[in-house]
C-alpha positions in Angstrom: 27.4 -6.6 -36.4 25.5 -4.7 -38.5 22.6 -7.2 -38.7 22.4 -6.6 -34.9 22.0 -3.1 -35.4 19.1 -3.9 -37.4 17.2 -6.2 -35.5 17.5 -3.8 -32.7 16.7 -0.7 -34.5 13.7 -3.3 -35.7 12.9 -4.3 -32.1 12.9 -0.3 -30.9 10.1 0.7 -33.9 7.9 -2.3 -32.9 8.4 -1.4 -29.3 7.2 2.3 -30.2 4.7 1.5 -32.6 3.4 -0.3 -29.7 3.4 2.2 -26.9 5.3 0.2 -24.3 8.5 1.3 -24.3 9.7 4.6 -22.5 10.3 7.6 -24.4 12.9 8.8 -22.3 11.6 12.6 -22.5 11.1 14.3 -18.9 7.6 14.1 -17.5 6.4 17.8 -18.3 7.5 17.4 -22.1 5.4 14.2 -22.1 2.4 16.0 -20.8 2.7 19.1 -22.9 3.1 16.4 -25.7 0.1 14.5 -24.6 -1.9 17.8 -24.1 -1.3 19.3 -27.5 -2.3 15.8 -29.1 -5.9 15.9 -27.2 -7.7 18.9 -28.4 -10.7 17.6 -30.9 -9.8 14.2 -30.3 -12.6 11.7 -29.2 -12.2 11.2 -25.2 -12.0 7.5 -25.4 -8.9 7.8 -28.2 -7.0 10.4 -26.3 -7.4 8.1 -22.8 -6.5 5.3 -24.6 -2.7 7.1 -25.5 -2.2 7.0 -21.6 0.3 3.9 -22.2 2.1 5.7 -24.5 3.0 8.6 -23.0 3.4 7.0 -19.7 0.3 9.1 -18.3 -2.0 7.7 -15.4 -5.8 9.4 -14.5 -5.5 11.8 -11.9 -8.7 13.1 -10.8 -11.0 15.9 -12.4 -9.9 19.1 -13.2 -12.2 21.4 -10.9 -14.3 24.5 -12.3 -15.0 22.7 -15.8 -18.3 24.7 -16.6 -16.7 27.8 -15.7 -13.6 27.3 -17.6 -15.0 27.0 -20.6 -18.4 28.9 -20.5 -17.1 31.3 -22.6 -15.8 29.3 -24.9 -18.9 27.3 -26.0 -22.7 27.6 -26.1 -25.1 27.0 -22.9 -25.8 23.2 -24.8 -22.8 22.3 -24.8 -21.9 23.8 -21.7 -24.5 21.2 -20.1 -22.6 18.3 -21.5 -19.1 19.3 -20.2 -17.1 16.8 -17.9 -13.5 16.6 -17.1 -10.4 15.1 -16.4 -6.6 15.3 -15.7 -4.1 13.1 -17.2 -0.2 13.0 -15.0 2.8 11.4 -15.4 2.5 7.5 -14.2 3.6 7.2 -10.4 3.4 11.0 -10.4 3.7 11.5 -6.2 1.9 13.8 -3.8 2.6 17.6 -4.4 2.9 19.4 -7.9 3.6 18.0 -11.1 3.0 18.5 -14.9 -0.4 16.9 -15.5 -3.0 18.0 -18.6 -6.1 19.5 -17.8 -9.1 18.0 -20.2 -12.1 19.4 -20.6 -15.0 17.5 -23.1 -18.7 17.3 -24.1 -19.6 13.8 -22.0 -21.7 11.6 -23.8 -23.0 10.3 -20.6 -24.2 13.8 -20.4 -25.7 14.1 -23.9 -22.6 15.5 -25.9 -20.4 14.2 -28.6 -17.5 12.7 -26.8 -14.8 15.4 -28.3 -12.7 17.5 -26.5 -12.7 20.8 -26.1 -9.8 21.9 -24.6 -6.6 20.5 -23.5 -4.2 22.4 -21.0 -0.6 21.8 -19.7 -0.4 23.1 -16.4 3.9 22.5 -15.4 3.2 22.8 -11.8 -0.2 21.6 -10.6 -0.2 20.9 -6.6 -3.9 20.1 -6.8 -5.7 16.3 -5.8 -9.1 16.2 -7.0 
């Protein structure tokens, strides 16, 4: 018996470690979670913790150079691209979903992100 307990306890922290099991946690807790994990991340490490937290792309969040032009300088500014992460199968209509706002490579910048926002009720398709 108690070996059992073991190898499943064992089993469960592989299966996290891993990212492919479901962490059980509502869909706006994951994507606060996610969100708060982003900021000053590279872009290609915090897109590759979709699996993980059970996100999926969802589009572009709109107004990116406005949103932030007061938070960086006109370089930077230049370099700014976006995106937003939501729950996997999220359907039509609002949902939690992670607004993320970074200096594109592609467009000259260094790949980090800037800001990360949880918005809890986002109706939006972009």
């Amino acid at each position: 018996m108690a070996s059992s307990r073991i190898c499943l306890l064992g089993m469960l922290g592989v299966c996290m470690l891993l990212g492919g099991c479901p962490d059980g946690r509502p869909a706006a807790e994951r994507v606060a979670a996610f969100c708060a994990s982003a900021k000053g991340e590279d872009i290609k490490a915090v897109i590759s913790r979709y699996e993980a937290y059970e996100m999926q792309p969802g589009g572009v969040a709109p107004d990116a150079r406005q949103r932030l032009s007061e938070l960086v300088d006109d370089k930077t500014l230049k370099t700014i691209a976006s995106a937003l992460a939501e729950p996997s199968g999220s359907e039509p209509g609002a949902r939690a979903v992670c607004a993320i706002y970074y200096s594109s490579r592609e467009l000259g910048g260094d790949g980090r992100v800037i800001l990360a926002e949880f918005r809890p009720d986002w109706p939006h398709r972009y």
